[in-house]
N, C-alpha and C positions, 0 to 999 in steps of 0.2 A: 418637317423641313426646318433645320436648324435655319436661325436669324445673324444675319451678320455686318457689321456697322466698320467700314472702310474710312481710314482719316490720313489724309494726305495733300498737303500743298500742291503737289504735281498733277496737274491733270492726266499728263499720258500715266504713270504709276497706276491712278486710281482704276483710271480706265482698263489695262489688262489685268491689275488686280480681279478685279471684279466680272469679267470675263470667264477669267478660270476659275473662280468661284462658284459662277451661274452656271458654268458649264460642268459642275458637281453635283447641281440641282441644290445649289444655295438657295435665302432668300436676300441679297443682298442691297446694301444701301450703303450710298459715300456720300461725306460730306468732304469740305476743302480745308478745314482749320480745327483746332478743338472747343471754343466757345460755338460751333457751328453744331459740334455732337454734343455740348452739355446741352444745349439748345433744344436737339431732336431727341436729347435720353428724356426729357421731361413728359413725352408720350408715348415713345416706343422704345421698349426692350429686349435688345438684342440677346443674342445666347453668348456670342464674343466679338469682342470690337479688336479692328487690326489697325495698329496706328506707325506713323513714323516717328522717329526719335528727334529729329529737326523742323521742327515747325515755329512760322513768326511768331505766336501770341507766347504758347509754354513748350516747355521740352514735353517726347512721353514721358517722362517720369512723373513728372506734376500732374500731365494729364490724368495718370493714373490714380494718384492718389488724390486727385480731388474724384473722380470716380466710386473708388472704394469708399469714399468716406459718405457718399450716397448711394449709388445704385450697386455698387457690389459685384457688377459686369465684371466677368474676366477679361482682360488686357494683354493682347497678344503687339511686341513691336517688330515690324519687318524696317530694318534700315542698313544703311551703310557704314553706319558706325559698330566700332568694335567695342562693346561695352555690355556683353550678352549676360556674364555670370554676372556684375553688377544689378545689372537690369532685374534680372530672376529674383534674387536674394532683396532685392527694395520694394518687390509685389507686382512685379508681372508674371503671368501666365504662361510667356512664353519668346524666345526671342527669334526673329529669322535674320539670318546677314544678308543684304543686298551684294552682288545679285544673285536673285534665286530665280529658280524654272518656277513654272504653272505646278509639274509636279510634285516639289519639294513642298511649294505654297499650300496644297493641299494637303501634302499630309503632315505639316506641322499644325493645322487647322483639323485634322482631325485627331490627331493628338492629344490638341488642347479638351477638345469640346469632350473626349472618352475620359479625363482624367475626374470622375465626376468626386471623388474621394479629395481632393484639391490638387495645391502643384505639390509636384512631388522631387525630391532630391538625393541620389544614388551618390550611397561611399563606396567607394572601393576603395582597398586599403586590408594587408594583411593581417593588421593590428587589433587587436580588437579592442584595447584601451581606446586610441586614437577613433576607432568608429563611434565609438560610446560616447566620446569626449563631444567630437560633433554632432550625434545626436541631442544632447543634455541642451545643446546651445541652438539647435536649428527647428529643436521641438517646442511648442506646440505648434507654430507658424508655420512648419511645411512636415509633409508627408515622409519620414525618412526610411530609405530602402537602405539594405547594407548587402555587399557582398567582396569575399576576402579577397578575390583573385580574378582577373579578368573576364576568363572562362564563366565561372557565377555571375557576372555582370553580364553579360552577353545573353545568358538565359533566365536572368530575370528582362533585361530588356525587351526580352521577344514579350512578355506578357503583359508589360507595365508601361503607364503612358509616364515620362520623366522629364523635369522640365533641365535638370541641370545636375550634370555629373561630376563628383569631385572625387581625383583619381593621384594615388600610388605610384611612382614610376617603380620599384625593384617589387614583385610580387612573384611569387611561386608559379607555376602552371602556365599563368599569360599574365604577361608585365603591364605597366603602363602602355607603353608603344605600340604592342600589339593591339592590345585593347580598344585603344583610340583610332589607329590604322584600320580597325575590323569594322568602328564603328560609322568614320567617315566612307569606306568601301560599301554601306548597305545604308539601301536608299531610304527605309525607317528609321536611322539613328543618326546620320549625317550630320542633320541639321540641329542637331542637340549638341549644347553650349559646356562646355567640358574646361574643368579648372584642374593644373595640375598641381599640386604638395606633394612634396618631397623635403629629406633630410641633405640628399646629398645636393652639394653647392656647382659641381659640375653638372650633374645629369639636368638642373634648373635653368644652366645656360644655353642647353644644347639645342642648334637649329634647327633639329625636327620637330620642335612645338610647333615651328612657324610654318612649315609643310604642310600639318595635322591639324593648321585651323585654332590651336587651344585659346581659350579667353584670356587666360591669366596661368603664369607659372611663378610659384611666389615656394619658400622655404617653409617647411611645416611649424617653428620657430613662428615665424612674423603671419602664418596665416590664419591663425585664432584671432589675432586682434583685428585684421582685414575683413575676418568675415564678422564679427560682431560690430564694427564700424558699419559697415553693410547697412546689417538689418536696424541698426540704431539710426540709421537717416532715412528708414521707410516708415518707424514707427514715430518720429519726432513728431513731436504735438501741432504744430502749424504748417499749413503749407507755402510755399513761397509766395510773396507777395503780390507779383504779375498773374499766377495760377487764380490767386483767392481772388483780383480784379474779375480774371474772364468768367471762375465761377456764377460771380456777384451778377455780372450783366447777364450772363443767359439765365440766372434764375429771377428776374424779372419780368 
């Protein structure tokens, strides 16, 4: 029975959170804040911790990396903020957008917990320069899948657990659109956080990103330097100040 460690200021949250959790045959435990789980990681370790992106002491983002810089627990965040491919690409596990069902909650949650290879991140993209180029940059730190055309994305997704897809709008077979339409239409890939690059500057403006849920649609131009910002403020040597406080007090 996988273990799983709930962090959330809200008490109702916590509460059906963990509900449909147990109701998976979890083993589950919540706390209200994240000095309250550095607190409880000091003797019990979970398989993956689900946390919120807004909490009083630290954001998840801190929480997580004061996490990884100890226990190495993967970091799944369910919230209402829209910041999912940021999220992924700074060392979280996983993101879910509020609101979500019991059932999406779960199987973004088993998702996480199959991916035992780490997190993992799908190109699509007809190119295969452009695949390479983002492999060269997203390697060694994430698992990277490739596939040229929509259609290949869609049947590697069936076999692969992905924490974050970054996608092609003009592709052979099945385009971006499709692609991402097929994947919010099926209730295993839905909830998977999807960034779109592109060349051309209209297809970047167009309102069907915001239909389709996408994280981020940014020009293939400006999106090399986007994503190596990214991971260069997950890997920065210190963590923020407030973070390192709440650390400090719960390791006492």
């Amino acid at each position: 029975m996988a273990k799983l460690l709930l962090v959330d200021d809200d008490a109702g949250t916590l509460a059906w959170m963990a509900e449909a959790l147990e109701g998976a045959s979890y083993d589950v435990r919540t706390v209200s804040s994240g000095s309250a789980a550095l607190e409880l990681l000091r003797t019990w370790t979970p398989d993956l911790i689900l946390t919120d992106f807004l909490m009083p002491e630290m954001d998840g983002l801190a929480f997580n990396r004061l996490v990884q810089s100890r226990e190495r627990v993967p970091v799944m965040l369910v919230s209402v903020v829209n910041k999912p491919a940021e999220a992924i690409l700074r060392g979280v596990a996983g993101y879910v957008r509020k609101p979500v069902t019991a059932a999406e909650l779960r199987a973004a949650v088993e998702r996480v917990l199959g991916a035992v290879e780490g997190v993992a991140v799908l190109v699509v993209d007809d190119d295969a320069g452009i695949r390479e180029c983002y492999r060269m940059i997203l390697e060694p730190r994430f698992t990277v899948l490739e596939a040229e055309n929509g259609r290949d994305a869609l049947a590697l997704l069936a076999g692969e657990a992905v924490a974050l897809a970054i996608v092609d709008v003009h592709m052979p077979v099945m385009n971006g659109v499709e692609l991402i339409r097929a994947m919010r239409d099926d209730a295993r890939f839905c909830t998977i956080p999807v960034v779109v690059q592109t060349s051309d500057r209209a297809a970047a403006r167009a309102p069907v990103w915001t239909d389709l849920h996408v994280a981020q649609t940014i020009l293939k131009d400006e999106f090399m330097g986007w994503l190596m910002d990214q991971i260069d403020a997950h890997i920065a040597p210190a963590p923020p100040r407030e973070a390192a406080r709440a650390w400090s007090t719960a390791s006492r």
